[in-house]
N, CA, C and O atoms as a Maestro MAE file, in Angstrom:
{
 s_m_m2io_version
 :::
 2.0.0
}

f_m_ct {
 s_m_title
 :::
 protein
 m_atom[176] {
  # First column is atom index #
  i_m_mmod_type
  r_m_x_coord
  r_m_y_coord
  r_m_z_coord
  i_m_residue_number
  s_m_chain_name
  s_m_pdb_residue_name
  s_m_pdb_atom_name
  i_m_atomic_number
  :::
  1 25 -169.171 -43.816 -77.456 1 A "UNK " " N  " 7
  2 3 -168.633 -44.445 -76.271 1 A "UNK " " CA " 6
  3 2 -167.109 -44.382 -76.334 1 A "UNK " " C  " 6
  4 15 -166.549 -44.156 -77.407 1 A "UNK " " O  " 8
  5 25 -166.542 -44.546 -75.393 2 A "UNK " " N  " 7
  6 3 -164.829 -44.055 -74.962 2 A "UNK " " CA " 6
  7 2 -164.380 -45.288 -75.505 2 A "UNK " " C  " 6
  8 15 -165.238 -46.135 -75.753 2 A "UNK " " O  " 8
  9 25 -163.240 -45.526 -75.724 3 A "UNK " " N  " 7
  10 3 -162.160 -46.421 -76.339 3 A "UNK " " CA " 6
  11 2 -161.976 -47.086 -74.587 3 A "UNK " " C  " 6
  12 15 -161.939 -46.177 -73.757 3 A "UNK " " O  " 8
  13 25 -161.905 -48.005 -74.209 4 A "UNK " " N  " 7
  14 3 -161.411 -48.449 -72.632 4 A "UNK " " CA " 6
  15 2 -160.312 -48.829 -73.065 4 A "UNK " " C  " 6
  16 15 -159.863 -49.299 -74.110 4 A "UNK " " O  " 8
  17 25 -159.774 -48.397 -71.574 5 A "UNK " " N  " 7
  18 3 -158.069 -48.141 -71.685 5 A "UNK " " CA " 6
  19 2 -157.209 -48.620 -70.681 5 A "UNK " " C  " 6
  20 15 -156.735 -47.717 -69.992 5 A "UNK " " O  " 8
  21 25 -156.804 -49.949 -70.335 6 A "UNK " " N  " 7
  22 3 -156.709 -50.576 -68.927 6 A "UNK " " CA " 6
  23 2 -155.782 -49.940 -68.270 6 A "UNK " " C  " 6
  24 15 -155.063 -49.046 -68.716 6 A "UNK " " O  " 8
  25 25 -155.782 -50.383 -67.211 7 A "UNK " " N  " 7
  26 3 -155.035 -49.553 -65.676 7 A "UNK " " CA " 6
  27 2 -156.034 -47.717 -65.234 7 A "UNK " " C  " 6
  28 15 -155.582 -46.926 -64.407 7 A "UNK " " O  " 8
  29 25 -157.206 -47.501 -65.942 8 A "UNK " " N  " 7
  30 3 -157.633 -46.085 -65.815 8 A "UNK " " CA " 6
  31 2 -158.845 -46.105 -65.127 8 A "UNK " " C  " 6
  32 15 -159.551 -45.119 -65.342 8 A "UNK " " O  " 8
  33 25 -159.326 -47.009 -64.301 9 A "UNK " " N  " 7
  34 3 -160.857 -47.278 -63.708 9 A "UNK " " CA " 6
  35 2 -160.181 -47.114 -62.481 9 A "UNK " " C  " 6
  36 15 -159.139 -47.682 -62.158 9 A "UNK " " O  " 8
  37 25 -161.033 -46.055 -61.612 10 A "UNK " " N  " 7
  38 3 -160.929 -46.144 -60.252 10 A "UNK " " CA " 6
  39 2 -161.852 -47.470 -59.500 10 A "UNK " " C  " 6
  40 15 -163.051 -47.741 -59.553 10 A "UNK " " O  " 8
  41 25 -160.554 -48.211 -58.712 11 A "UNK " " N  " 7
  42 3 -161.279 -49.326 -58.173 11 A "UNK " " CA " 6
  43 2 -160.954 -49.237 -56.320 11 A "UNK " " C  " 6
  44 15 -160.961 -50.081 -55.425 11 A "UNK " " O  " 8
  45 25 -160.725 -47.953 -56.365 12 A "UNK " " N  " 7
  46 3 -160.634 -48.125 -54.702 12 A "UNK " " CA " 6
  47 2 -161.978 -48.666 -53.977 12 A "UNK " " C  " 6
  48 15 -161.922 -49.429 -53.012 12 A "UNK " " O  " 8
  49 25 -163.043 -48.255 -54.467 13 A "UNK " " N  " 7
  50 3 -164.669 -48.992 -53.743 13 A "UNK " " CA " 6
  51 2 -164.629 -50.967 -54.121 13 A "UNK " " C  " 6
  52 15 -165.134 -51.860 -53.442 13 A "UNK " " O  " 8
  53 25 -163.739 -51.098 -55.592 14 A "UNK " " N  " 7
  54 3 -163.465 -52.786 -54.993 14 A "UNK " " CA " 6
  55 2 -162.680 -53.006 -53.830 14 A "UNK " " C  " 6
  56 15 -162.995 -53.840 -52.981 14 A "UNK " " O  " 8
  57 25 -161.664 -52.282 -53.760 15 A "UNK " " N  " 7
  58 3 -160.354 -52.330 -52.782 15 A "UNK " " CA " 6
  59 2 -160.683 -52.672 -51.441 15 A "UNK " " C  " 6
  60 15 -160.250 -53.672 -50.868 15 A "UNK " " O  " 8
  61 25 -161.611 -51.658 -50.848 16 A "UNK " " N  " 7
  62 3 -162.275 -51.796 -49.944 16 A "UNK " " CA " 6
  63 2 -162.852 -52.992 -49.667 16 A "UNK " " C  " 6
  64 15 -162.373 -53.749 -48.823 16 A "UNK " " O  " 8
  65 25 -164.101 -53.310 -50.458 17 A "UNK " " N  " 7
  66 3 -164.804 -54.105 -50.411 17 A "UNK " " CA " 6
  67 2 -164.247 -55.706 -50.314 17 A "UNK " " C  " 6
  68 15 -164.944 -56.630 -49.897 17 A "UNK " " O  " 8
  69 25 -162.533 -55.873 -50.891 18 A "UNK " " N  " 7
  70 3 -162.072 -56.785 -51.219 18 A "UNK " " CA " 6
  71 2 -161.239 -57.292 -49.809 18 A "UNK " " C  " 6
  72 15 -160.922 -58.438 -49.490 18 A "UNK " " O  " 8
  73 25 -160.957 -55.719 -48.929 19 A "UNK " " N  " 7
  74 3 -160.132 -55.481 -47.586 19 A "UNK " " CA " 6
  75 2 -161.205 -56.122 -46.767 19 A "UNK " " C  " 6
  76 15 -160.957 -57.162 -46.157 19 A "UNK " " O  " 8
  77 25 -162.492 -55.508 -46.714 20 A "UNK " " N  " 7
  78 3 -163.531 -55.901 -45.540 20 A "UNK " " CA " 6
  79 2 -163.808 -57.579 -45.820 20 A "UNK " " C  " 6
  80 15 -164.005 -58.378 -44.904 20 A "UNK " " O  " 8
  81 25 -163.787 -57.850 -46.912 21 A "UNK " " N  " 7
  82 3 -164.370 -59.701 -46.927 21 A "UNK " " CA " 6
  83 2 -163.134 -60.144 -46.616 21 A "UNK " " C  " 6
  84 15 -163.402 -61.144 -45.950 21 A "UNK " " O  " 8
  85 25 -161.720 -60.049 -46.664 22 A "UNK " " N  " 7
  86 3 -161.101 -60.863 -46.257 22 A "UNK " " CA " 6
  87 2 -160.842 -60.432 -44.708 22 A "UNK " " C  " 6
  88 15 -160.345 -61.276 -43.963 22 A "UNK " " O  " 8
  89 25 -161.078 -59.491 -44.340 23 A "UNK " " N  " 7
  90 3 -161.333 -59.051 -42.850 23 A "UNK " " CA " 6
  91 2 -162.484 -59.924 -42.292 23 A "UNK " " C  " 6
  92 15 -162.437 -60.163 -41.085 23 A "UNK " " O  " 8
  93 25 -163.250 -60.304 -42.830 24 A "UNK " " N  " 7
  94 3 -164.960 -60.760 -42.495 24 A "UNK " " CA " 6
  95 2 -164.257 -62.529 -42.465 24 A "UNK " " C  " 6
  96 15 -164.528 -63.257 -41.510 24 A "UNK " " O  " 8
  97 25 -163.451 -62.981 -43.515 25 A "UNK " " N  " 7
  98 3 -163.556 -64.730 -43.544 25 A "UNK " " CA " 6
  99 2 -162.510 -64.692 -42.576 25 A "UNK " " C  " 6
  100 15 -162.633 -65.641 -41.803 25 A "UNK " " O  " 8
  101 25 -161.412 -63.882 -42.283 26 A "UNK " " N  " 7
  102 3 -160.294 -64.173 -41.242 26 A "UNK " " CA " 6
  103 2 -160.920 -64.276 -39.638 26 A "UNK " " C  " 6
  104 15 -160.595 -65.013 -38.707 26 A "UNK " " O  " 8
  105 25 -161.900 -63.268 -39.741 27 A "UNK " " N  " 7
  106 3 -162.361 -63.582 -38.155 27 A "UNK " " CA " 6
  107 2 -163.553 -64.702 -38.136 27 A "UNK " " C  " 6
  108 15 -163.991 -65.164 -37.082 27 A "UNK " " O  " 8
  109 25 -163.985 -65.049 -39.329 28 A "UNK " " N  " 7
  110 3 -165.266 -66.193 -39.307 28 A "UNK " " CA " 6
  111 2 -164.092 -67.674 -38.989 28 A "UNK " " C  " 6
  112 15 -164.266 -68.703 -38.336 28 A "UNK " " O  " 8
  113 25 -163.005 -67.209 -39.724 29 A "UNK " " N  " 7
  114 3 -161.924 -68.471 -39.519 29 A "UNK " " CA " 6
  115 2 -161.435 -68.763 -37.912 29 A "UNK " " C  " 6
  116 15 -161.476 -69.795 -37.242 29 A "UNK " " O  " 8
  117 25 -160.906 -67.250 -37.564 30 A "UNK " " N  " 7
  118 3 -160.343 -67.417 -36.525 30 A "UNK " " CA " 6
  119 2 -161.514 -67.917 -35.115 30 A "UNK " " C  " 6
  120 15 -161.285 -68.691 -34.185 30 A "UNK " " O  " 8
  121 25 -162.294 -67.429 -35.309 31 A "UNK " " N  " 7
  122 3 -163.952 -67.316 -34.563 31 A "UNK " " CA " 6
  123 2 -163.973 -69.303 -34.177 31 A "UNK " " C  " 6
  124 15 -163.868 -70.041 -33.198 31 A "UNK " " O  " 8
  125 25 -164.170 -69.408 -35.610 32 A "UNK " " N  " 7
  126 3 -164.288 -71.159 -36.034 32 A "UNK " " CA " 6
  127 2 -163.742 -71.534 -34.961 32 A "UNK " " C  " 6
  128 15 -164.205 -71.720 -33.836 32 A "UNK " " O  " 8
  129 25 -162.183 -71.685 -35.610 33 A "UNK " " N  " 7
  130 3 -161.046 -72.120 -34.874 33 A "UNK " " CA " 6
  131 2 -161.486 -72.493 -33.231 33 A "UNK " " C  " 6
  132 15 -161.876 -73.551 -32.737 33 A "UNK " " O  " 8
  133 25 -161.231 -71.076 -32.598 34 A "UNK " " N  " 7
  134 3 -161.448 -70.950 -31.247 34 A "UNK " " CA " 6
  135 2 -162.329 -71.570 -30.849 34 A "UNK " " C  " 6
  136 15 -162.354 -72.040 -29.712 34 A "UNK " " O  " 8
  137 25 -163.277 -71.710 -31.737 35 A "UNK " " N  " 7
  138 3 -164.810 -72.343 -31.054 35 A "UNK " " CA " 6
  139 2 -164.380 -73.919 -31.279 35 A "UNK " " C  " 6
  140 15 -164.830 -74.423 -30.250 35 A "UNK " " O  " 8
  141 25 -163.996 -74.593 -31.749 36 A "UNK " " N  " 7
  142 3 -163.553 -75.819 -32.081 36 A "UNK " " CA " 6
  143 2 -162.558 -76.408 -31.214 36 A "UNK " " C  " 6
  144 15 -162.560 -77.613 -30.961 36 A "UNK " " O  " 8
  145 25 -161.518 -75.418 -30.648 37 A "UNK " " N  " 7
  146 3 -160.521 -75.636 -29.518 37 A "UNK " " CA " 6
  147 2 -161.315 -75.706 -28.121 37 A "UNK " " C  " 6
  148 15 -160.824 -76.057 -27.048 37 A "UNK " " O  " 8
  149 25 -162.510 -75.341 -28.327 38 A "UNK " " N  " 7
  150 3 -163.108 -74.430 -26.533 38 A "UNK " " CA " 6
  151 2 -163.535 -75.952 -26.593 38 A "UNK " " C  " 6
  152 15 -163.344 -76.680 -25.619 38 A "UNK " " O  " 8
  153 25 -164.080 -76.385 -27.679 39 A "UNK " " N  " 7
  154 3 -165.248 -77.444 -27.336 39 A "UNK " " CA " 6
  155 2 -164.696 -78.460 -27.219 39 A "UNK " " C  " 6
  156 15 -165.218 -79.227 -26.410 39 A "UNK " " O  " 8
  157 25 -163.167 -79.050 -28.082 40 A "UNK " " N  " 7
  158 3 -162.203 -80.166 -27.693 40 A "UNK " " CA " 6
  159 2 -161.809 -80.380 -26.201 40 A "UNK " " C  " 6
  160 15 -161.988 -81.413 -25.555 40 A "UNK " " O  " 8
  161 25 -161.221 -79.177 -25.750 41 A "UNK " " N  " 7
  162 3 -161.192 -79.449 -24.286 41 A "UNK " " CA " 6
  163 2 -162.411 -79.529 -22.830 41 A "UNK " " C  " 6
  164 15 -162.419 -80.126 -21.754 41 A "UNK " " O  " 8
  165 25 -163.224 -78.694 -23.447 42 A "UNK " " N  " 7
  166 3 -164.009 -78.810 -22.756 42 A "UNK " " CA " 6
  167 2 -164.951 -80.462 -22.363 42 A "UNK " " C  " 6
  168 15 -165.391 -80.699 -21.238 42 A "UNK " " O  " 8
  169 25 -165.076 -81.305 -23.407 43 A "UNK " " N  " 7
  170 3 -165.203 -82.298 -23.679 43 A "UNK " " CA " 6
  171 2 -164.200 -83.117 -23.427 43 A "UNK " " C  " 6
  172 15 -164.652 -84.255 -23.303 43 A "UNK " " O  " 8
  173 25 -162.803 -83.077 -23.262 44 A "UNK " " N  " 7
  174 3 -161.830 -83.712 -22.968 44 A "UNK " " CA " 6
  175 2 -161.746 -84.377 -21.616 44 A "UNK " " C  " 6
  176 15 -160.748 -85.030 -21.311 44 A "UNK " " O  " 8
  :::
 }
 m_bond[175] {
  # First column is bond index #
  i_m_from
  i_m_to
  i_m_order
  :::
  1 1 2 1
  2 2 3 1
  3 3 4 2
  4 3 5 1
  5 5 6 1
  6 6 7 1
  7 7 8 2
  8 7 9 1
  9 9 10 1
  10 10 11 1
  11 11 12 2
  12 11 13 1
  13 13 14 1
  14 14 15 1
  15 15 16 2
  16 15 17 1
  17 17 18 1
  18 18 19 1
  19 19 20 2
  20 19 21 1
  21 21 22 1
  22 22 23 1
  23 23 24 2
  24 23 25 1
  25 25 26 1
  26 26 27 1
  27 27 28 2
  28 27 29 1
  29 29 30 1
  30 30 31 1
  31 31 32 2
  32 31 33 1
  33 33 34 1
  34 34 35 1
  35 35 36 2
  36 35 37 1
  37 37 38 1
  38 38 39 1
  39 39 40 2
  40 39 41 1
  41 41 42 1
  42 42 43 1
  43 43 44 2
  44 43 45 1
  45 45 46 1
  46 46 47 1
  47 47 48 2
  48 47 49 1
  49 49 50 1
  50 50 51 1
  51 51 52 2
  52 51 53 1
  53 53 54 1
  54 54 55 1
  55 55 56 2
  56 55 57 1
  57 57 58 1
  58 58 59 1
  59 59 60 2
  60 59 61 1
  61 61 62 1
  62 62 63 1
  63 63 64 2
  64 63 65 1
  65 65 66 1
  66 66 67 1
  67 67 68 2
  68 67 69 1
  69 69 70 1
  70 70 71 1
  71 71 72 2
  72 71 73 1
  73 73 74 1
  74 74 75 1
  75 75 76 2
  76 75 77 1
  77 77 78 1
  78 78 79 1
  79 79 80 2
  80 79 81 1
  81 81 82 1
  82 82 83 1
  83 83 84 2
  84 83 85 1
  85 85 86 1
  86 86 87 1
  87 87 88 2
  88 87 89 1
  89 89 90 1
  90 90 91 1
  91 91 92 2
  92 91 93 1
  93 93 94 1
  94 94 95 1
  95 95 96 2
  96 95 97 1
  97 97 98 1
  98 98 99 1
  99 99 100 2
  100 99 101 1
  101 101 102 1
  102 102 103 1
  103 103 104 2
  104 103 105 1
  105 105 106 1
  106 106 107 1
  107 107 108 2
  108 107 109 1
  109 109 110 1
  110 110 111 1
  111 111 112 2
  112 111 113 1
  113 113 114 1
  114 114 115 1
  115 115 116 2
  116 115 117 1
  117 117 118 1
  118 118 119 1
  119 119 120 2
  120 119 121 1
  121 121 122 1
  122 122 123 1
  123 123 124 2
  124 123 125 1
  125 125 126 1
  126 126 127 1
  127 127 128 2
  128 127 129 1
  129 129 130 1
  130 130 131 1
  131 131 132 2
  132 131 133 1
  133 133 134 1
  134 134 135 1
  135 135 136 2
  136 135 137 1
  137 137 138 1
  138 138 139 1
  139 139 140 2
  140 139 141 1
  141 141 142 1
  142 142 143 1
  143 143 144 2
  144 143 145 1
  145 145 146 1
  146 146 147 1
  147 147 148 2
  148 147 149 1
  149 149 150 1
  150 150 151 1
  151 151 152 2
  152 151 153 1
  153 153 154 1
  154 154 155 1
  155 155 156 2
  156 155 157 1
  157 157 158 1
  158 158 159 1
  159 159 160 2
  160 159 161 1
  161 161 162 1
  162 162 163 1
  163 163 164 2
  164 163 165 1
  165 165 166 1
  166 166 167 1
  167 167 168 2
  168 167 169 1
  169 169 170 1
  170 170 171 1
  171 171 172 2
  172 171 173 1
  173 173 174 1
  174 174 175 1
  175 175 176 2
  :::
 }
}
């Protein structure tokens, strides 16, 4: 087995994966948000 040798692992498939979930909680946030504003006034 190879000696591991840090900084030498291709991690662009985490990279990604790390881009799309914080893409995924920003619009579950922003989504939230909006839905929480619609329903304050609407109720107001």
């Amino acid at each position: 087995m190879a000696e591991h040798q840090h900084g030498k692992m291709d991690i662009s498939e985490q990279e990604k994966t790390f881009v799309g979930f914080i893409r995924l909680v920003s619009w579950g946030a922003a989504i939230s948000i909006a839905t929480l504003i619609f329903l304050a006034l609407v109720n107001a």
